[in-house]
PDB file of the backbone (N, CA, C, O) and the ligand in Angstrom, with CONECT records:
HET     ZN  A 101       1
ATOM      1  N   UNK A   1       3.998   9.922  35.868  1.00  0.00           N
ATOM      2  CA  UNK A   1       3.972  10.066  37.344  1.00  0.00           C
ATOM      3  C   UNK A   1       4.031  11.530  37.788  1.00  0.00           C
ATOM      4  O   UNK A   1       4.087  11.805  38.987  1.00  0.00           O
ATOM      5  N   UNK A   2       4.017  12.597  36.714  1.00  0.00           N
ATOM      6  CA  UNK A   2       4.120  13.928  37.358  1.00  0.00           C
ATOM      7  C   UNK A   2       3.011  14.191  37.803  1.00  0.00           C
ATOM      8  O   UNK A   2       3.114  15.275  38.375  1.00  0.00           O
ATOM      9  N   UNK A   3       1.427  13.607  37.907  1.00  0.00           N
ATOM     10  CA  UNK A   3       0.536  13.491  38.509  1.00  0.00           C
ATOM     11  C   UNK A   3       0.360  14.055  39.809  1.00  0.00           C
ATOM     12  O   UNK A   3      -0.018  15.083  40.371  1.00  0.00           O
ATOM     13  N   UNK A   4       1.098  12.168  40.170  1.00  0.00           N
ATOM     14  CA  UNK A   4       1.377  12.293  41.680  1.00  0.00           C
ATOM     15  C   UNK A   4       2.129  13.070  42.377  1.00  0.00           C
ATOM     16  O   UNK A   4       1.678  13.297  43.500  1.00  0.00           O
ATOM     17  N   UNK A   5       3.001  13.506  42.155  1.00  0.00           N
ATOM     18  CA  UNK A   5       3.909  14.544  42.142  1.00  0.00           C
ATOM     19  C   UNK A   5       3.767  15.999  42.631  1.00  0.00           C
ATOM     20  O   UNK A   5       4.219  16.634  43.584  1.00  0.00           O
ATOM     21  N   UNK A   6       2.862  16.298  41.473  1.00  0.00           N
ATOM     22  CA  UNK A   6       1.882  17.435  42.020  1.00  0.00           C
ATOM     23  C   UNK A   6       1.033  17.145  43.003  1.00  0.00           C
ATOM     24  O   UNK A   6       0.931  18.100  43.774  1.00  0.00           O
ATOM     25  N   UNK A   7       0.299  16.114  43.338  1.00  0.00           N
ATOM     26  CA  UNK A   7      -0.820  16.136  44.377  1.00  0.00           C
ATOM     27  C   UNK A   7       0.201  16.191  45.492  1.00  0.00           C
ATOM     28  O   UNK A   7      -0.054  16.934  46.439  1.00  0.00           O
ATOM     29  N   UNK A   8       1.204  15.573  45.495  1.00  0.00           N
ATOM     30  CA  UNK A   8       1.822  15.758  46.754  1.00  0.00           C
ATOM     31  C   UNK A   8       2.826  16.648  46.895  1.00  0.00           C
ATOM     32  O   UNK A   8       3.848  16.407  47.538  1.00  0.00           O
ATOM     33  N   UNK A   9       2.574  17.778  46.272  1.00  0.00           N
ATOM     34  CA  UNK A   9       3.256  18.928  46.482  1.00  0.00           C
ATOM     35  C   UNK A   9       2.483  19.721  46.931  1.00  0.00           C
ATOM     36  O   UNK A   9       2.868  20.294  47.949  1.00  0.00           O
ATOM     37  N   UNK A  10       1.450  19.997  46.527  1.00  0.00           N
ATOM     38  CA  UNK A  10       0.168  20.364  46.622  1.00  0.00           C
ATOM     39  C   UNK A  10      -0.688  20.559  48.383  1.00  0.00           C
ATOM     40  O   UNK A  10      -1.281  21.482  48.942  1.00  0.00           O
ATOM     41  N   UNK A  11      -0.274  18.952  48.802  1.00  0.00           N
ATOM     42  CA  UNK A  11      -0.835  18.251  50.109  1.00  0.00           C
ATOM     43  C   UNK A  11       0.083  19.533  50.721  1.00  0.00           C
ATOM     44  O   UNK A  11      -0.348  20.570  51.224  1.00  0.00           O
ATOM     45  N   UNK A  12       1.668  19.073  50.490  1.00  0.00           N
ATOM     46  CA  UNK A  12       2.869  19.705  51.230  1.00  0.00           C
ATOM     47  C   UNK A  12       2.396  21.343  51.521  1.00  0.00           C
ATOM     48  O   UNK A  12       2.330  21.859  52.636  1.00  0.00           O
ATOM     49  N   UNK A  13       2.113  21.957  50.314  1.00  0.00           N
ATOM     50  CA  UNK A  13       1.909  23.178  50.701  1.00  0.00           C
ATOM     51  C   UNK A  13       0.256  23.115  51.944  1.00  0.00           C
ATOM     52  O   UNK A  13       0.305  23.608  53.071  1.00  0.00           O
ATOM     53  N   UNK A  14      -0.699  22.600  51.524  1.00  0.00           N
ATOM     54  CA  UNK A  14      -2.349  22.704  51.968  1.00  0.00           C
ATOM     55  C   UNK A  14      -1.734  22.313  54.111  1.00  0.00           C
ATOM     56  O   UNK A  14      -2.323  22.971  54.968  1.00  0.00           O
ATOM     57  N   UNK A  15      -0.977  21.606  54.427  1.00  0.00           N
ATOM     58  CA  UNK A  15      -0.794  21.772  55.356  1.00  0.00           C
ATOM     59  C   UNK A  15       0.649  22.416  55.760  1.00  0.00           C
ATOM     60  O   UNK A  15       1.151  22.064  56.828  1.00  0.00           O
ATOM     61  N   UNK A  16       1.364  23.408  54.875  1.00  0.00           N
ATOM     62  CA  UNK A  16       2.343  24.581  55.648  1.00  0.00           C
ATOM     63  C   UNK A  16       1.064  25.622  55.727  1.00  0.00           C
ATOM     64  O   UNK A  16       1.020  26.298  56.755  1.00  0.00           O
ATOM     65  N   UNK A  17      -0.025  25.831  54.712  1.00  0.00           N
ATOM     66  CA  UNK A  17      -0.851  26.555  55.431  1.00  0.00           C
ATOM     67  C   UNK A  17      -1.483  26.321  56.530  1.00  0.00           C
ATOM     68  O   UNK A  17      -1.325  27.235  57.339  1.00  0.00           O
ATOM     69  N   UNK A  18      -2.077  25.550  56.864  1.00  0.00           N
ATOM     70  CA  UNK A  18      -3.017  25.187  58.451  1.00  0.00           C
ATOM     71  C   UNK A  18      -2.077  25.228  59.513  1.00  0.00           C
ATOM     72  O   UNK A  18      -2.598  25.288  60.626  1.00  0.00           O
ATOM     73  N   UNK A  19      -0.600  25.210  59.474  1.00  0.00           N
ATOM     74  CA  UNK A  19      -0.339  24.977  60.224  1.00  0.00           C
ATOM     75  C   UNK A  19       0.641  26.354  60.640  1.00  0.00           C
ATOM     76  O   UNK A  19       1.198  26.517  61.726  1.00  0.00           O
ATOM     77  N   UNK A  20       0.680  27.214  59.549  1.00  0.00           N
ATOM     78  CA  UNK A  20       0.891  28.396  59.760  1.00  0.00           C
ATOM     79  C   UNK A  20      -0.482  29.764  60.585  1.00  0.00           C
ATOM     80  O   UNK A  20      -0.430  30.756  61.313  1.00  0.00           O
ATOM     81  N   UNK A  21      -1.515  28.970  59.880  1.00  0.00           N
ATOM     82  CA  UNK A  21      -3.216  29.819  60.555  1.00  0.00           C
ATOM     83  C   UNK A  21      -3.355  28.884  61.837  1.00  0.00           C
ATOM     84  O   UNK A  21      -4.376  28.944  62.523  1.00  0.00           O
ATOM     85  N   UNK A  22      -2.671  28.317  62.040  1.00  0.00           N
ATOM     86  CA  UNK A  22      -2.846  27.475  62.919  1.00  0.00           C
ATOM     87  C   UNK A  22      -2.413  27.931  64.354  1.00  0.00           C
ATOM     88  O   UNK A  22      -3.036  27.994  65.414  1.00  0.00           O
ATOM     89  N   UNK A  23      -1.012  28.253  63.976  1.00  0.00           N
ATOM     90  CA  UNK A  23       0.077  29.360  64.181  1.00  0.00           C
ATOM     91  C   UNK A  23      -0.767  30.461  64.974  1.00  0.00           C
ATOM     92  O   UNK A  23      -0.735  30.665  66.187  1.00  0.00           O
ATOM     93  N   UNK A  24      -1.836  31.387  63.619  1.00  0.00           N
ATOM     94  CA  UNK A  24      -1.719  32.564  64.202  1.00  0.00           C
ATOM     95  C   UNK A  24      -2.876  32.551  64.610  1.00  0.00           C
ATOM     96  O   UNK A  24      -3.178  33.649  65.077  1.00  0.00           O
ATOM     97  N   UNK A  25      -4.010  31.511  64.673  1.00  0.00           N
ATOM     98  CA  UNK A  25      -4.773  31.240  65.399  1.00  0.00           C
ATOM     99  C   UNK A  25      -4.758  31.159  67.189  1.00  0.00           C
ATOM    100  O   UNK A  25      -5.695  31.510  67.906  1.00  0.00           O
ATOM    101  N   UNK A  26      -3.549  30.651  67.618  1.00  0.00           N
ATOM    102  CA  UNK A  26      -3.108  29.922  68.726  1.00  0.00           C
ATOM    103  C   UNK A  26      -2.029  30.388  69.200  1.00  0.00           C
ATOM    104  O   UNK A  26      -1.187  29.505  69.368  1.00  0.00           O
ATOM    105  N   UNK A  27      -1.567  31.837  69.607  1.00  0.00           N
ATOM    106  CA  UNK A  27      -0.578  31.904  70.053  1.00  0.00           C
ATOM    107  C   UNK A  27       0.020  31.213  71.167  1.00  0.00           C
ATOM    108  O   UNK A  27      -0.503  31.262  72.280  1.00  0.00           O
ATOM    109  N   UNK A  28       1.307  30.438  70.895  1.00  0.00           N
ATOM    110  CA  UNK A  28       1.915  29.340  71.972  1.00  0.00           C
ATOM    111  C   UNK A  28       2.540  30.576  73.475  1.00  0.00           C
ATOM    112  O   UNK A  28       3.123  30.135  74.466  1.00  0.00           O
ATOM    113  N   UNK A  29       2.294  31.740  73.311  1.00  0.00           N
ATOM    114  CA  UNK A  29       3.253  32.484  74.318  1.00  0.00           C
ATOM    115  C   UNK A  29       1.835  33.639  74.556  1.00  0.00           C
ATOM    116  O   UNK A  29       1.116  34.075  73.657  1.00  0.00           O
ATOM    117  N   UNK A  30       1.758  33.866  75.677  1.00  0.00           N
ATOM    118  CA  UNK A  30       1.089  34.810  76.022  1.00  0.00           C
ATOM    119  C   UNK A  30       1.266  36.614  75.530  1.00  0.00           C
ATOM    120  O   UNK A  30       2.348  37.132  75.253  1.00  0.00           O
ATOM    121  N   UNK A  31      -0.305  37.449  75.518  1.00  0.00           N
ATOM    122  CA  UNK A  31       0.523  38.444  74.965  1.00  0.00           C
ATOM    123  C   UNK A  31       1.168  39.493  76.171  1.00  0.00           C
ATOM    124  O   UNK A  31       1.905  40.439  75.894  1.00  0.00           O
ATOM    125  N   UNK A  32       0.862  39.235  77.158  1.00  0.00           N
ATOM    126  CA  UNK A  32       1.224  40.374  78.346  1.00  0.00           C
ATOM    127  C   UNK A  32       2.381  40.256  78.940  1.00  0.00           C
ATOM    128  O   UNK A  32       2.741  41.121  79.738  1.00  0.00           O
ATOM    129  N   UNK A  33       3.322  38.944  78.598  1.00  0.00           N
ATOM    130  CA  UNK A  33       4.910  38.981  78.973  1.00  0.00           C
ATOM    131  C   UNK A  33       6.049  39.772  79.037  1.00  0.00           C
ATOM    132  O   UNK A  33       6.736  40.045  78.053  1.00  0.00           O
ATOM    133  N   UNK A  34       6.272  40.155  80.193  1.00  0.00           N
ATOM    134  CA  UNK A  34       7.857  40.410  80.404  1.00  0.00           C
ATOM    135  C   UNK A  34       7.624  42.481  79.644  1.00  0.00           C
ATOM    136  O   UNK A  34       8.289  43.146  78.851  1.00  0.00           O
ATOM    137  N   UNK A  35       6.820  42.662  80.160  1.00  0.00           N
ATOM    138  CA  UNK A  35       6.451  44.251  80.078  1.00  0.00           C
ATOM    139  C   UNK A  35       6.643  44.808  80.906  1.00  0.00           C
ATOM    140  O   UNK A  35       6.254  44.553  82.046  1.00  0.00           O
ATOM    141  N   UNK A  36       7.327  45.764  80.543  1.00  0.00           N
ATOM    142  CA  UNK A  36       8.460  47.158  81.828  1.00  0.00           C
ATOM    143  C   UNK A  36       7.217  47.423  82.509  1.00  0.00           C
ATOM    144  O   UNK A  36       6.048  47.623  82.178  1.00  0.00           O
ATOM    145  N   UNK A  37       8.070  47.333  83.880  1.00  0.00           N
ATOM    146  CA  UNK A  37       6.789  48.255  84.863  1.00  0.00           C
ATOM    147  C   UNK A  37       6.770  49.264  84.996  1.00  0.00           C
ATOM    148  O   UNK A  37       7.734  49.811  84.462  1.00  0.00           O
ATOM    149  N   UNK A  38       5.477  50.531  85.953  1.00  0.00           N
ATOM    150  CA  UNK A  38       5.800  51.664  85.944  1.00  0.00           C
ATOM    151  C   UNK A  38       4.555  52.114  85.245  1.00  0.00           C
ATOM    152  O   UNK A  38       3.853  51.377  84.553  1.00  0.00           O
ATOM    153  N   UNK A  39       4.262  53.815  85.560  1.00  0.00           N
ATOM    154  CA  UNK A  39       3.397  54.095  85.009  1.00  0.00           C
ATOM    155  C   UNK A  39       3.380  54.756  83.905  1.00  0.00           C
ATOM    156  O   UNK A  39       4.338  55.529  83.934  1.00  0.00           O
ATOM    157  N   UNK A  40       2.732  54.875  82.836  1.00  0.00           N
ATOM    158  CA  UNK A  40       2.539  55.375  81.676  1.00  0.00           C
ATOM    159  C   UNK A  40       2.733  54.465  80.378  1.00  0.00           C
ATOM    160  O   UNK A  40       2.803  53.255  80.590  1.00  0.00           O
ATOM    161  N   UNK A  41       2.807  54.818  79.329  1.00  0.00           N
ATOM    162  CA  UNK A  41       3.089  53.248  78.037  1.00  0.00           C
ATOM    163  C   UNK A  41       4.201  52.903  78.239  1.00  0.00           C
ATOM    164  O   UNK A  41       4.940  53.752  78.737  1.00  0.00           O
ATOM    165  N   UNK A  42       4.817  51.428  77.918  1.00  0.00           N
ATOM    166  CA  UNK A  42       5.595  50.752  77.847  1.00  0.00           C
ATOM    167  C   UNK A  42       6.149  51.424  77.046  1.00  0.00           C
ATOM    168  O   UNK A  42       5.636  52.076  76.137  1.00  0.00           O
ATOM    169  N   UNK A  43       8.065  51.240  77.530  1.00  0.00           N
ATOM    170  CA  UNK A  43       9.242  51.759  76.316  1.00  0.00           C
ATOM    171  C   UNK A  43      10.071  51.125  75.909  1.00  0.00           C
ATOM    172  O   UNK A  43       9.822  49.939  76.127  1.00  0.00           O
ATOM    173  N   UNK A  44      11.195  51.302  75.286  1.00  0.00           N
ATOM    174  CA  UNK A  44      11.992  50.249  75.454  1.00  0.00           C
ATOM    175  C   UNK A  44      13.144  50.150  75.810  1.00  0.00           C
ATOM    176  O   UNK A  44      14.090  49.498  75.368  1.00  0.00           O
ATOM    177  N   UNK A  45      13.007  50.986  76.826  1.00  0.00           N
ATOM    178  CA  UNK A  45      14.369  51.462  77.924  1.00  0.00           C
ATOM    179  C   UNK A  45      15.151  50.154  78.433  1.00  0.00           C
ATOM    180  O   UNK A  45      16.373  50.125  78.291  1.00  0.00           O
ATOM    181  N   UNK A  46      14.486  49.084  79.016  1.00  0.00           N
ATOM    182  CA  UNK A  46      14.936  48.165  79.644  1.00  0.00           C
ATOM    183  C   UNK A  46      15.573  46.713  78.150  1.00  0.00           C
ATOM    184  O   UNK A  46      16.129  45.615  78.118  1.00  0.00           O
ATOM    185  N   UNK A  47      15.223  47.324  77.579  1.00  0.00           N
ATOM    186  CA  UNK A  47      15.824  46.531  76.631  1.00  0.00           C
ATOM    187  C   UNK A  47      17.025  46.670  75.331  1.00  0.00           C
ATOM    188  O   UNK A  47      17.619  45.805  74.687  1.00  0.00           O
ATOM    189  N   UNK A  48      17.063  48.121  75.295  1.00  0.00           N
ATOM    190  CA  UNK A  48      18.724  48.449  75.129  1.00  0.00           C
ATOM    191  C   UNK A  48      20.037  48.450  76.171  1.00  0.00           C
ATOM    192  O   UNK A  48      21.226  48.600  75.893  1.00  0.00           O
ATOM    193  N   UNK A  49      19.415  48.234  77.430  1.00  0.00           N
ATOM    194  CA  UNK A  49      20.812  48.147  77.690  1.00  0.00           C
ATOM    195  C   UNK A  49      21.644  49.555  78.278  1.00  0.00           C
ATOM    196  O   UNK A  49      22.705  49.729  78.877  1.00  0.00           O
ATOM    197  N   UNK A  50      20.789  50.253  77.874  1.00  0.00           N
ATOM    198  CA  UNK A  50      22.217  51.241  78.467  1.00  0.00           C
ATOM    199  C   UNK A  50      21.623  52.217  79.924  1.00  0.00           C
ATOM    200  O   UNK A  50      20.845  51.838  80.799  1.00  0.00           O
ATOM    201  N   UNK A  51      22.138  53.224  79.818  1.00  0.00           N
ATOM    202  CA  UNK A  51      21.977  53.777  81.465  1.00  0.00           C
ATOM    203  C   UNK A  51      20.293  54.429  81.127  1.00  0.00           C
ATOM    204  O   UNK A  51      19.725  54.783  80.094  1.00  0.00           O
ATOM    205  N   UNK A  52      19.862  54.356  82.690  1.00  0.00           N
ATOM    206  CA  UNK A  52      18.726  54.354  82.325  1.00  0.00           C
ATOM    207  C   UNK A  52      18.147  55.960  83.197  1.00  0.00           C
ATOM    208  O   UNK A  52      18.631  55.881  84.327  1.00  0.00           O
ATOM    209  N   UNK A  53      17.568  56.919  83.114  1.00  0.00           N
ATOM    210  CA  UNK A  53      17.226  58.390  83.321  1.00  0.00           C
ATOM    211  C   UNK A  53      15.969  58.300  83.481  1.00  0.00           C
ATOM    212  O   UNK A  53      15.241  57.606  82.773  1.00  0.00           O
ATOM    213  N   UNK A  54      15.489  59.204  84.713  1.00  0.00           N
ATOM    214  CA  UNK A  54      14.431  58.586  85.201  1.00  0.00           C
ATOM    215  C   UNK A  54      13.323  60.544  84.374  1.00  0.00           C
ATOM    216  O   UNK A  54      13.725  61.706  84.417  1.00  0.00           O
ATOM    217  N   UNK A  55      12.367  60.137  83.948  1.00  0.00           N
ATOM    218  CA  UNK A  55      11.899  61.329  83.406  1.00  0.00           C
ATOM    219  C   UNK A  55      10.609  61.877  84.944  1.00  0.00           C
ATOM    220  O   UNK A  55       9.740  61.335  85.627  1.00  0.00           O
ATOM    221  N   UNK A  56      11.278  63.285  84.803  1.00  0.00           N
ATOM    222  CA  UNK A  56      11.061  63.615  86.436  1.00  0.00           C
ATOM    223  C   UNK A  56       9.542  63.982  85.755  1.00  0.00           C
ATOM    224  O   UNK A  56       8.816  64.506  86.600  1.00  0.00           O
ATOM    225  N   UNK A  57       9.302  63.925  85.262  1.00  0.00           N
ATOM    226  CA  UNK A  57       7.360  64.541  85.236  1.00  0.00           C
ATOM    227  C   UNK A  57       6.563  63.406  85.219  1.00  0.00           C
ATOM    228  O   UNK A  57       5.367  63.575  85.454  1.00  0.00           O
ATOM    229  N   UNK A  58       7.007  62.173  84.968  1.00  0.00           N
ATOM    230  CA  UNK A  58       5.917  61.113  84.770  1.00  0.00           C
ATOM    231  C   UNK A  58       6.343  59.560  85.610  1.00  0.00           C
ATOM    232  O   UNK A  58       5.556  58.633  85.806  1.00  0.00           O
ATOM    233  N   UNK A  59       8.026  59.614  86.078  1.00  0.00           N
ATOM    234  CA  UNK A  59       8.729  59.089  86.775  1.00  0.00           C
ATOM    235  C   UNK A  59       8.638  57.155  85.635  1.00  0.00           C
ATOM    236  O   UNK A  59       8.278  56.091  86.139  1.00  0.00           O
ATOM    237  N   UNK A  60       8.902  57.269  84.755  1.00  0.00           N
ATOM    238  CA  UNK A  60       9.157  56.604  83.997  1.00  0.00           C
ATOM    239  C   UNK A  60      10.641  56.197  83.679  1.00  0.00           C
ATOM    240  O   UNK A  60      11.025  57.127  82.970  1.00  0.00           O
ATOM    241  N   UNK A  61      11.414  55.543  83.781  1.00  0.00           N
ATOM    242  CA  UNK A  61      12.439  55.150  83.269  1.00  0.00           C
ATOM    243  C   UNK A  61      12.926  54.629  81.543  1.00  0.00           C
ATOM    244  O   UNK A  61      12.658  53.589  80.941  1.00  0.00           O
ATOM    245  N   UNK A  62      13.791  55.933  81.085  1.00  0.00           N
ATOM    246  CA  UNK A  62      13.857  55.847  79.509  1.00  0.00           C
ATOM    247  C   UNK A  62      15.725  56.015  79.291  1.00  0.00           C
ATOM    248  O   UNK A  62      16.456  56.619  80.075  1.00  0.00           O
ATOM    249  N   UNK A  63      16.060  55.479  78.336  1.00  0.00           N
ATOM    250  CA  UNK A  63      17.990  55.687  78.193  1.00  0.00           C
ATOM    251  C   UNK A  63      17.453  57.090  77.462  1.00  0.00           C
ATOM    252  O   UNK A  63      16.339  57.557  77.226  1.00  0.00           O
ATOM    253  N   UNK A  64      19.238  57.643  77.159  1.00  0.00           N
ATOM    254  CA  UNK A  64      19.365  58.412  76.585  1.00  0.00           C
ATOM    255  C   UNK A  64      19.160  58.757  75.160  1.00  0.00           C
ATOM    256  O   UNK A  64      18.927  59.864  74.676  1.00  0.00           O
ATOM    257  N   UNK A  65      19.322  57.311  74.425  1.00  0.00           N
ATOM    258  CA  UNK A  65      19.148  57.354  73.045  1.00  0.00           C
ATOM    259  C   UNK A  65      17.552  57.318  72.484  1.00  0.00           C
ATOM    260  O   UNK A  65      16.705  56.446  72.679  1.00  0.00           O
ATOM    261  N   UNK A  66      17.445  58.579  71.715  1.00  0.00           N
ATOM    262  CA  UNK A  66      15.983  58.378  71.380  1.00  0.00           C
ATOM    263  C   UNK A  66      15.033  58.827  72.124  1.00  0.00           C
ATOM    264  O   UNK A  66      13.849  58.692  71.815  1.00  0.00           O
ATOM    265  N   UNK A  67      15.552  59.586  73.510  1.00  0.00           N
ATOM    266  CA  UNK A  67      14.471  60.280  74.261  1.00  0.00           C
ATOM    267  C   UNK A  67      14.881  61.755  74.149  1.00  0.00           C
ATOM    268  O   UNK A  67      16.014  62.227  74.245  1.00  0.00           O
ATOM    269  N   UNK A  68      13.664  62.410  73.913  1.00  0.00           N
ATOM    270  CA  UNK A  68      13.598  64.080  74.341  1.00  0.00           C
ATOM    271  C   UNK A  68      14.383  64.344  75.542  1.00  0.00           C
ATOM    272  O   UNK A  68      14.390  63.654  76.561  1.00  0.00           O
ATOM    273  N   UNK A  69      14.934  65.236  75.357  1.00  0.00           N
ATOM    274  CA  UNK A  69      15.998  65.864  76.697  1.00  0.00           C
ATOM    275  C   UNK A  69      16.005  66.768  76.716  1.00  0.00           C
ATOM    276  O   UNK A  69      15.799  67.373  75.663  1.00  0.00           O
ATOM    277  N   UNK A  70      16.299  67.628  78.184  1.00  0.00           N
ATOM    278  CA  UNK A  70      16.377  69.584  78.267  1.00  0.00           C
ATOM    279  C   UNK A  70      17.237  68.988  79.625  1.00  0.00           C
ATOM    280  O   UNK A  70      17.391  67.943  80.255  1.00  0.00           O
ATOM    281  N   UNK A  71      17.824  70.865  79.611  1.00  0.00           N
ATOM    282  CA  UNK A  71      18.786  70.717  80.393  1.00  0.00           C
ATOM    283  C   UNK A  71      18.336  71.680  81.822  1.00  0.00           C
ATOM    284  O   UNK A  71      17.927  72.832  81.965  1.00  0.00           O
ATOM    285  N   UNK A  72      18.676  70.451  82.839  1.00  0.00           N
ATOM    286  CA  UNK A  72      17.998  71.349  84.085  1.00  0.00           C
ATOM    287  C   UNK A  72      19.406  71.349  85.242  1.00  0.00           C
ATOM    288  O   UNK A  72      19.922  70.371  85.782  1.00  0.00           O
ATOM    289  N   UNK A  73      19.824  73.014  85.387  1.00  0.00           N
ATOM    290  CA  UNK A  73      20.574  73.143  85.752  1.00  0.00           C
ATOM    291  C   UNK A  73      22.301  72.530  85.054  1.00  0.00           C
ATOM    292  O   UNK A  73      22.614  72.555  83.864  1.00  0.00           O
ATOM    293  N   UNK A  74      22.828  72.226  85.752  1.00  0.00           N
ATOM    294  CA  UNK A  74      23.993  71.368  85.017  1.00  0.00           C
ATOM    295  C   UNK A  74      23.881  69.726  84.717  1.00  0.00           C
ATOM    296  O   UNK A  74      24.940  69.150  84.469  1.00  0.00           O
ATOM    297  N   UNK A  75      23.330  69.379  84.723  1.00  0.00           N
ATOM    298  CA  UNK A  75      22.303  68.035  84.451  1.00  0.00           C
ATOM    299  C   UNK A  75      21.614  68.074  83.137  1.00  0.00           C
ATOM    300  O   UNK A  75      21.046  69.037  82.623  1.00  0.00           O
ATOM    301  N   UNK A  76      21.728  67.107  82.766  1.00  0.00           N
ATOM    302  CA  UNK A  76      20.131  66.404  81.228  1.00  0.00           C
ATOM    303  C   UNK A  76      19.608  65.888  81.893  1.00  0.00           C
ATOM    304  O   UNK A  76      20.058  65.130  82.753  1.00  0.00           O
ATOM    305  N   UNK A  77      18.179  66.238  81.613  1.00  0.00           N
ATOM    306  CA  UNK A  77      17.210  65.112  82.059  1.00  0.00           C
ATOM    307  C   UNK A  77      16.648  64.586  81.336  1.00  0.00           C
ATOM    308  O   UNK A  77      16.505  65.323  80.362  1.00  0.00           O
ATOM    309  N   UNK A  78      15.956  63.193  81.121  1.00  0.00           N
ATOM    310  CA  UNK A  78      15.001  63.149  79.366  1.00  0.00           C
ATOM    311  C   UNK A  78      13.839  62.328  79.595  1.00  0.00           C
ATOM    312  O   UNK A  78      13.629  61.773  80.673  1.00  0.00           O
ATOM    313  N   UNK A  79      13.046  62.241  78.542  1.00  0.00           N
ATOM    314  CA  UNK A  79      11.804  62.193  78.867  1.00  0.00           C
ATOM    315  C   UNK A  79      11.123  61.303  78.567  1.00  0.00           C
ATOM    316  O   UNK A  79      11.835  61.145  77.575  1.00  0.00           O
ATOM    317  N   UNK A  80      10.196  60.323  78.434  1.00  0.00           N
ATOM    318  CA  UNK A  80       9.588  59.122  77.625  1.00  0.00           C
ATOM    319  C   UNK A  80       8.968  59.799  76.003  1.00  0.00           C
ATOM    320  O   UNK A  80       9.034  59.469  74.819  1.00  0.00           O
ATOM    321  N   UNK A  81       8.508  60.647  76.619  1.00  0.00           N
ATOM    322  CA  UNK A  81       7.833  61.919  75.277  1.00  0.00           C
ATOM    323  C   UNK A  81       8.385  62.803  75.326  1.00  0.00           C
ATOM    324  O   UNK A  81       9.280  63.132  76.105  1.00  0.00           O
ATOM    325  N   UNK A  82       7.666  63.625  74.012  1.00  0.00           N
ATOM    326  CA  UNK A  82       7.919  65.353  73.827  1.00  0.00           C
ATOM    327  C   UNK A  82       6.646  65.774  74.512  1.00  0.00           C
ATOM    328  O   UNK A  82       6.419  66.967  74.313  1.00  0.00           O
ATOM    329  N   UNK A  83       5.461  64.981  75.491  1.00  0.00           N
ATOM    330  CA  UNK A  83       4.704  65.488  76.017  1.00  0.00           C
ATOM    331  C   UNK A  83       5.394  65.413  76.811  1.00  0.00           C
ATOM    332  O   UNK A  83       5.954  66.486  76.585  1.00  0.00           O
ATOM    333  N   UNK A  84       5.989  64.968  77.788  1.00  0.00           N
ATOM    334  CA  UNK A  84       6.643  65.147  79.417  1.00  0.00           C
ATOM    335  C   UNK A  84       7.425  66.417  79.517  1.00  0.00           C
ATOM    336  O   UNK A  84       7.425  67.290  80.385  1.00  0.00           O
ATOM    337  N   UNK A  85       8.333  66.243  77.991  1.00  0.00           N
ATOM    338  CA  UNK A  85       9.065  67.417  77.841  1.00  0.00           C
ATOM    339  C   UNK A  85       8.662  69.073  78.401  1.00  0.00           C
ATOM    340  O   UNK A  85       8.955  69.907  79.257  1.00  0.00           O
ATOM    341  N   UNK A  86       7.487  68.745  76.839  1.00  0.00           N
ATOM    342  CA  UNK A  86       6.772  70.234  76.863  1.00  0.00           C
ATOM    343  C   UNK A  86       6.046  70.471  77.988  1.00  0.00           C
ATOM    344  O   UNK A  86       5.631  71.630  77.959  1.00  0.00           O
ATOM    345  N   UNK A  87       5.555  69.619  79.412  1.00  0.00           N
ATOM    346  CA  UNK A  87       5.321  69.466  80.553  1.00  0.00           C
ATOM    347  C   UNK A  87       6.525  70.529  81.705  1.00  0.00           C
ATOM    348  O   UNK A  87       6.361  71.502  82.441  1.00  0.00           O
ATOM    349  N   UNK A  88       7.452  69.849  81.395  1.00  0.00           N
ATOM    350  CA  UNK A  88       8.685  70.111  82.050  1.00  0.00           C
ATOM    351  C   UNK A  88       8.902  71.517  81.400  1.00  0.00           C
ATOM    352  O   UNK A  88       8.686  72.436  82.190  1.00  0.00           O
ATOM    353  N   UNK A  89       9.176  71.793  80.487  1.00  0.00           N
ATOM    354  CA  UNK A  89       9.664  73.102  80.394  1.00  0.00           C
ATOM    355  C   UNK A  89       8.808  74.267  80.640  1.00  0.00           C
ATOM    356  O   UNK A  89       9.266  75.407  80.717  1.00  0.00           O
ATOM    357  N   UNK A  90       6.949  73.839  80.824  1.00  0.00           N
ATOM    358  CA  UNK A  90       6.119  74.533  81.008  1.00  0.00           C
ATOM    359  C   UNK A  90       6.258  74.953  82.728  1.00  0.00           C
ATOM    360  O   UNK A  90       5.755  76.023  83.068  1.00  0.00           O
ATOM    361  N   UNK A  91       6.936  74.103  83.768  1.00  0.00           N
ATOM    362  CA  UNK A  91       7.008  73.963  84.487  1.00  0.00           C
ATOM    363  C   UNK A  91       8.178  74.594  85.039  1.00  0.00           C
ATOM    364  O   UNK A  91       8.252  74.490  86.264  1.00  0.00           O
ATOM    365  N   UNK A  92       8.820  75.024  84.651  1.00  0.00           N
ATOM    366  CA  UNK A  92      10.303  75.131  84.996  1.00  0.00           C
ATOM    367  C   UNK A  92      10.438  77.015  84.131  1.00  0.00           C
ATOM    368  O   UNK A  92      11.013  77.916  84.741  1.00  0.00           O
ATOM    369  N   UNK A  93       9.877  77.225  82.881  1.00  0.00           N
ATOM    370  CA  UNK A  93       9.837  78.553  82.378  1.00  0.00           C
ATOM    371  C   UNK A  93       8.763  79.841  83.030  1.00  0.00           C
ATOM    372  O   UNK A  93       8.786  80.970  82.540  1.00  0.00           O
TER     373      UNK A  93
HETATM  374 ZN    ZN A 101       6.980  60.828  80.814  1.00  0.00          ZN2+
END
């Protein structure tokens, strides 16, 4: 009977595949959901959680962690990029 055994192990796997391409054939969720507004590329400011700094050259909203920063006046400001940055300091030097 290890025959049968195999064929129906076999079956088991032939449809976790189809139904995995099946999967990525057919996404069940759209792809344009629940994306930060605002202009310039999407970040992922709104999804850590923490305080959020608005980058004065492109008016984008980015946290502190993980964004370029310079210091204007007694204030940080920070940036979505090191292009806004190098923007800003071109601007300001
Ligand atoms: Zn920017």
């Amino acid at each position: 009977m290890m025959g049968l055994v195999r064929i129906l192990f076999l079956v088991m796997i032939v449809m976790a595949v189809l139904a995995l391409v099946r999967g990525i054939a057919a996404p069940s969720r759209p792809p344009s959901r629940g994306r930060p507004r605002g202009p310039g590329r999407g970040n992922r400011a709104t999804r850590q959680g923490g305080k959020l700094f608005r980058d004065p050259v492109c008016g984008t909203y980015v946290t502190a962690e993980g964004s370029p920063a310079a210091a204007r006046g007694r204030e940080t400001v920070y940036f979505c990029s090191d292009e806004c940055l190098s923007k800003f300091r071109d601007s300001t030097d």
